[in-house]
N, C-alpha and C positions, 0 to 999 in steps of 0.2 A: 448545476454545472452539467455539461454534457461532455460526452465520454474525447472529443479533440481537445476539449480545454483539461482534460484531466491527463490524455494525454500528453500533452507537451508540457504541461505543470513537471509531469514527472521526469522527463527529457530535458528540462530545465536544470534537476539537480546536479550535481559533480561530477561527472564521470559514468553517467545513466546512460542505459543503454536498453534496448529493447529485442524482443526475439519470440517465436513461436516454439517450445520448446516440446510442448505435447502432442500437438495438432495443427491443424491449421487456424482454428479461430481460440485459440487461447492466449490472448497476448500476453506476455511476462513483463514486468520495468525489473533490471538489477543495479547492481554498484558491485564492483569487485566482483563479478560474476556471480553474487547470491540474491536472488528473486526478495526485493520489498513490495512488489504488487502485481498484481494482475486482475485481467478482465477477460471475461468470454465475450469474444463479437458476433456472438448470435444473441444476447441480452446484455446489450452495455448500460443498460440501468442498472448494474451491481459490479463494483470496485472491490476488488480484494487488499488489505492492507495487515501489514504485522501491527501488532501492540502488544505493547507491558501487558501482562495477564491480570493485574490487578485493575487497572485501568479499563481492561475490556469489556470486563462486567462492570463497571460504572458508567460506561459508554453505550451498554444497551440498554441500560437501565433507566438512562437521561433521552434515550433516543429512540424511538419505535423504527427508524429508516437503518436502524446498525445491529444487524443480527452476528451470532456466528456466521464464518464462512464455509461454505459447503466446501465441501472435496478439500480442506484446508485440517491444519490441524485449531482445532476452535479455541483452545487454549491461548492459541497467540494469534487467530486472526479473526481478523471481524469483517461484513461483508459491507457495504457502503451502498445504499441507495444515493446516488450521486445528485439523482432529478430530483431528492425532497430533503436533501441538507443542501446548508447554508453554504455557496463557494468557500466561503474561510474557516469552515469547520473540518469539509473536505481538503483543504488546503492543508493545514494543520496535522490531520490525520496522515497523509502522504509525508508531510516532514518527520510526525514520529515514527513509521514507519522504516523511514530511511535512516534515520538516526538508531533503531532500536537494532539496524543490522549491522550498521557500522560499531557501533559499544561492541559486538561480541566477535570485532577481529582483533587482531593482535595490535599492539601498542602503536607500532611504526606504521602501519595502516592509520589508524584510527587519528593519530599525528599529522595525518595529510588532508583530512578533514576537518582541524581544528578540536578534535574531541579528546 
């Protein structure tokens, strides 16, 4: 996958939204104004994405392209080599992602996603 289809995958979800929040090349995706991913566009062959913590160590385990993420806190994100996974793993990955940030708002939120 490359980094326009990853973009707009994420642009695609609910109410996503995009912004430069640190600098100029670190692009953010959020929901509700809480950050589910991002990428530096000075190396867009690396996707940052949230995950279950239990999950993420299974995820690097199963995958040499999904390390921790740098400057993240590694506990909850993993870094996505975009160019050597599979589009639908990537895909996938961006859905839990988004989902793992919506589970941790309040009821009535979470209600207008279906969760």
């Amino acid at each position: 996958m490359n980094i326009e289809d990853a973009r707009l995958y994420c642009l695609s979800k609910q109410n996503a939204s995009e912004d430069f929040p640190f600098d100029e090349t670190t692009l953010v995706f959020r929901v509700e104004n809480k950050i589910f991913a991002c990428v530096d566009l000075m190396n867009t062959k690396w996707f940052c994405v949230k995950c279950d913590p239990e999950r993420a160590i299974e995820l690097r385990d199963a995958y040499s392209a999904i390390t921790p993420a740098w400057h993240w806190n590694k506990k909850y994100w993993n870094q996505l080599d975009i160019e050597a996974l599979p589009d639908a793993v990537v895909c996938e990955l961006i859905d839990h992602s988004f989902d793992e940030v919506i589970k941790k708002m309040p009821k009535r939120v979470r209600l207008l996603y279906g969760k």
